[in-house]
N, C-alpha and C positions, 0 to 999 in steps of 0.2 A: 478482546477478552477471550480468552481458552482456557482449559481447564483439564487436570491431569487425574487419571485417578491409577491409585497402586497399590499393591499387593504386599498382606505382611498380615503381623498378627493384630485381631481388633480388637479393641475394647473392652472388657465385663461389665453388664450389667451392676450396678455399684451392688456390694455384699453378697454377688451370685458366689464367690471366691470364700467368703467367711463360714469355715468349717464348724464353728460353733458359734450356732442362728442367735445366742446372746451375745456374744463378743461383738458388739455393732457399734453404730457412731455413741453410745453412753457408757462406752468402755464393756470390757470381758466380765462377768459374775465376780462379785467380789472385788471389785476394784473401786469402789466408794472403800472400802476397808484398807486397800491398799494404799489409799490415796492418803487418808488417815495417819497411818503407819509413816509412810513418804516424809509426810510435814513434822511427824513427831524425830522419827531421824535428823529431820535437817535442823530441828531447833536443838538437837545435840551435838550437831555436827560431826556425825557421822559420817563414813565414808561408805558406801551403796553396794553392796557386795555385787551384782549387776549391772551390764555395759548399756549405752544405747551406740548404735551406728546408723548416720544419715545416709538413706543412700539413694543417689541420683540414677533414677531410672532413665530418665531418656524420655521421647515421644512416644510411645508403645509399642516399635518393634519388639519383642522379645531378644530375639539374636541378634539386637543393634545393644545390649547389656554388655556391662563391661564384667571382665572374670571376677574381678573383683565385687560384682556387684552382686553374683550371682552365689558367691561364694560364702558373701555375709547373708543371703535371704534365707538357704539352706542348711545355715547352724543356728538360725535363730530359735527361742522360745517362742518369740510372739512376735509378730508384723502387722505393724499399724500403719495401714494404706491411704494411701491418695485415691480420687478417684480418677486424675489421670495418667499417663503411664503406662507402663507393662505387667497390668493388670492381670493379663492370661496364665502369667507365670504363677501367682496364687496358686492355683488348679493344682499344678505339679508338686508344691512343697513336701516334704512329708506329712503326717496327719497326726505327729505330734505337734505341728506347727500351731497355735494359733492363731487365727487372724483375726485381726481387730479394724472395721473400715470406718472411718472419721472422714471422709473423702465428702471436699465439699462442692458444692452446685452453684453457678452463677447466681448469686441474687439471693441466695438459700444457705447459707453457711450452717450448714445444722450443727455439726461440733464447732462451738467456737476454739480459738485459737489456744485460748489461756487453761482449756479443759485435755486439747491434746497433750499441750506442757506436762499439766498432771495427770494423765494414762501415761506418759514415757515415763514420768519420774517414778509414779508408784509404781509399775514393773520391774522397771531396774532395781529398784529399792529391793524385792522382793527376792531380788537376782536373779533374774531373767536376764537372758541376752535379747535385746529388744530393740530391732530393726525397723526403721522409720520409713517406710518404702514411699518416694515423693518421686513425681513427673518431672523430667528435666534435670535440672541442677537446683540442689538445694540452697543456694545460696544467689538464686537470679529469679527476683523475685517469690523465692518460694517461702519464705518465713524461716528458713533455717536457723536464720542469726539467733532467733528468739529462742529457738527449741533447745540449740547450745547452750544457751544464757539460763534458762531454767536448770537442765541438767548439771553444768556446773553448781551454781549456785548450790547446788545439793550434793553434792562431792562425789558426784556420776560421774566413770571415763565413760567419753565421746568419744569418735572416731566418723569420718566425713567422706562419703564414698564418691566423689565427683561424676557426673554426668552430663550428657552432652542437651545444651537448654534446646528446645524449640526455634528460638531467636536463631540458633545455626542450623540446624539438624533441618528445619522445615524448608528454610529453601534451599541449601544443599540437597534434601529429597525428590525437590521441584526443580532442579538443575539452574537454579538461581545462587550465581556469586557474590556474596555481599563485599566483598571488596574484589575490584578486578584492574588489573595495571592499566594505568590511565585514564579508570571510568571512574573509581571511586578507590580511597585511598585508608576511609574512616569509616564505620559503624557507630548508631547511637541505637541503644535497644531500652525502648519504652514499654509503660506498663496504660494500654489506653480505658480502664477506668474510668479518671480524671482529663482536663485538659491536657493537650498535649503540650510540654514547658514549652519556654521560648527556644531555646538550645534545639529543640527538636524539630519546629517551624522552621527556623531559622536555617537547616540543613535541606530541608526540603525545596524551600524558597530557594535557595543558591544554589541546590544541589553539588553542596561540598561534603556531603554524608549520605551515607544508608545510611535510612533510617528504619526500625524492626519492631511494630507498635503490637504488643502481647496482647492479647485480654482486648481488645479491641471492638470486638463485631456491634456490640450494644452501642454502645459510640460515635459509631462510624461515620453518619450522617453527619455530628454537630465538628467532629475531627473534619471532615471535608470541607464542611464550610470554614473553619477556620485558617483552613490551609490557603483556598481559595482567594481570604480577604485580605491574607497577610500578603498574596503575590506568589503563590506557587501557579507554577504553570499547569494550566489541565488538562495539555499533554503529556506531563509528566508519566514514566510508567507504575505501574501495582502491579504486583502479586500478593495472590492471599492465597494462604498455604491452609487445607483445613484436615485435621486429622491425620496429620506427618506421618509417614512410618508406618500407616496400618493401611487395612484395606479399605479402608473409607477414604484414603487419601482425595483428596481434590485440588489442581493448582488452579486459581483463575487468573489470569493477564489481560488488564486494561489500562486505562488512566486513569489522573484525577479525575477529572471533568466527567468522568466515564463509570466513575467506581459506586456512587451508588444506584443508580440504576441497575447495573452490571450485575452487585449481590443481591439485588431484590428479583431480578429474572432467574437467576440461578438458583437462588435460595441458600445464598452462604450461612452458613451455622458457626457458632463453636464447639472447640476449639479450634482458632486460627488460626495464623500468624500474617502479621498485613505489611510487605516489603517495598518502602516507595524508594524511587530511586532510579538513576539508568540503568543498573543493573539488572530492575524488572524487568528489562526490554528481551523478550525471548531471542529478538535477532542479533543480539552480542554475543551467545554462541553460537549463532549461524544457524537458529530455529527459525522458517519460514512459516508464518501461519497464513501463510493464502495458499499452501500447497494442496487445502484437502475441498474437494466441491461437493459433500454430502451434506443434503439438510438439515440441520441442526431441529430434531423431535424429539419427543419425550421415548417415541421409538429408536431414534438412532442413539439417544444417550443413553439407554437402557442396554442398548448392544455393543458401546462402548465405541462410536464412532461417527462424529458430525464434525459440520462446518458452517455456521446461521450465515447466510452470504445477503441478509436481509440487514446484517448490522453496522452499523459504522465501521470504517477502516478499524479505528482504533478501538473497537469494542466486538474484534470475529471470537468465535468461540468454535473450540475443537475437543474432539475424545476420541481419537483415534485407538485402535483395537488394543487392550492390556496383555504383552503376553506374559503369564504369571510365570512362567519358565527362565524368563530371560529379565529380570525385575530389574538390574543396573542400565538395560538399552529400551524401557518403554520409554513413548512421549506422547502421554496422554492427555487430551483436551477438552475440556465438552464448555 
């Protein structure tokens, strides 16, 4: 097990970004009225004098945003946020911007889904230009399809800013290749919620696929054991990618056999991303994790460098020093 952490921009506070302390997850002032308005248009079938554009932020870099992306946040009316993502960039908008945070929480969906639909429609309506700012890619797992499907439905132009999902971005961050010549050839990228399909067992089992399970961490226990009874090996390797892209990042590398214990000593959180596969194996690109002999403590992982030489082969953990200078050549572990 090791663990990486990196440097980049973190997270907000959800609404610390929303310039007007009423624009929150119940929508902006006056948007029950807009909403109103919205529905009375579409049962005329009107056409929305207002745009919406979906746009895929990414993991929360800021400057891992695509020009594009940054380009639509900066002429918007209003931006209705996620709460994950490249949240920090909020801050910067202009302060005609307004922001709207519907950004939802594990287990806590406080705006539902069917109420975002309508804060986009009745903005646009209003004619605003109104940018939907979403974590990753909006169309891998993010609900995107649905946001389209309402806005159309209302004779709103859309327009769809693609971004790079987690499922890549996280362990490319963690120098983890989800396909590597010879070692794997396929990706399967799951939503772990729910059970994990069979399709997705199934690849693990034979390891004829990365497999890339989202949303995962709550999970994870009843996902192991099931991997387990189908016949995956419990040497197989993991990484779990937590906080991609910002400064909270953390990679850890273990196995099955190995993996929850591994998150329960560390204290993996979400956001995650959980990559089984031989790909997790840090030594396919030629990472040595027996190189480092510092005690793995609450003090050396605080100073960004250990190595538990108390743990199983297949469960060392490392955090070697971050140097925030040189953010493409760290390899950090803890």
């Amino acid at each position: 097990m090791s663990t990486r952490r990196s440097v980049g921009q973190g997270p907000v506070a959800p609404g610390s970004a929303v310039r007007n302390p009423a624009a929150n997850g119940s929508g902006a002032p006056g948007s029950a009225a807009r909403i109103s308005a919205a529905r009375t248009s579409a049962a005329r079938g009107a056409v929305a004098p207002g745009s919406v554009v979906l746009v895929g932020g990414g993991t929360g870099a800021v400057d891992l945003m695509t020009v594009r992306a940054r380009r639509a946040l900066f002429s918007a009316d209003v931006v209705v946020a996620d709460r994950l993502g490249p949240t920090s960039v909020l801050g910067d908008l202009p302060k005609r911007v307004r922001v709207i945070d519907v950004g939802k929480r594990p287990g806590a969906h406080a705006v539902p889904q069917e109420r975002i639909n309508e804060i986009l429609v009745a903005e646009a309506v209003a004619g605003n230009r109104v940018v939907r700012l979403k974590g990753g890619d909006p169309f891998l797992f993010g609900r995107g399809g649905e946001e389209v499907a309402a806005c159309r439905a209302r004779g709103i132009a859309v327009e769809v800013v693609p971004g790079v999902s987690s499922a890549l971005a996280a362990p490319a961050s963690a120098c983890v290749p989800v396909t590597h010549r010879g070692t794997a050839s396929a990706l399967l990228v799951v939503q772990g919620h729910d059970e994990l399909p069979e399709l997705a067992v199934q690849a693990v089992v034979t390891r004829a696929a990365t497999v890339a399970v989202l949303m995962g961490v709550a999970r994870l226990a009843e996902h192991v054991e099931a991997l387990l009874a189908a016949g995956a090996g419990a040497q197989t390797p993991v990484a779990i990618v937590e906080q991609a892209t910002t400064e909270g990042e953390r990679a850890t590398f273990t196995t099955l056999g190995s993996l929850v214990q591994t998150c329960a000593d560390v204290g993996v959180r979400s956001p995650a991303v959980v990559v089984l596969g031989d790909v997790a194996d840090p030594a396919l690109l030629g990472l040595d994790l027996h190189a480092l002999d510092v005690p793995l403590t609450p003090e050396t992982l605080a100073d960004g460098a250990g190595v538990d030489t108390s743990a199983p082969s297949d469960a060392r953990a490392y955090a070697p020093h971050v140097d925030a200078a040189a953010r493409e050549a760290e390899v950090a572990y803890a």
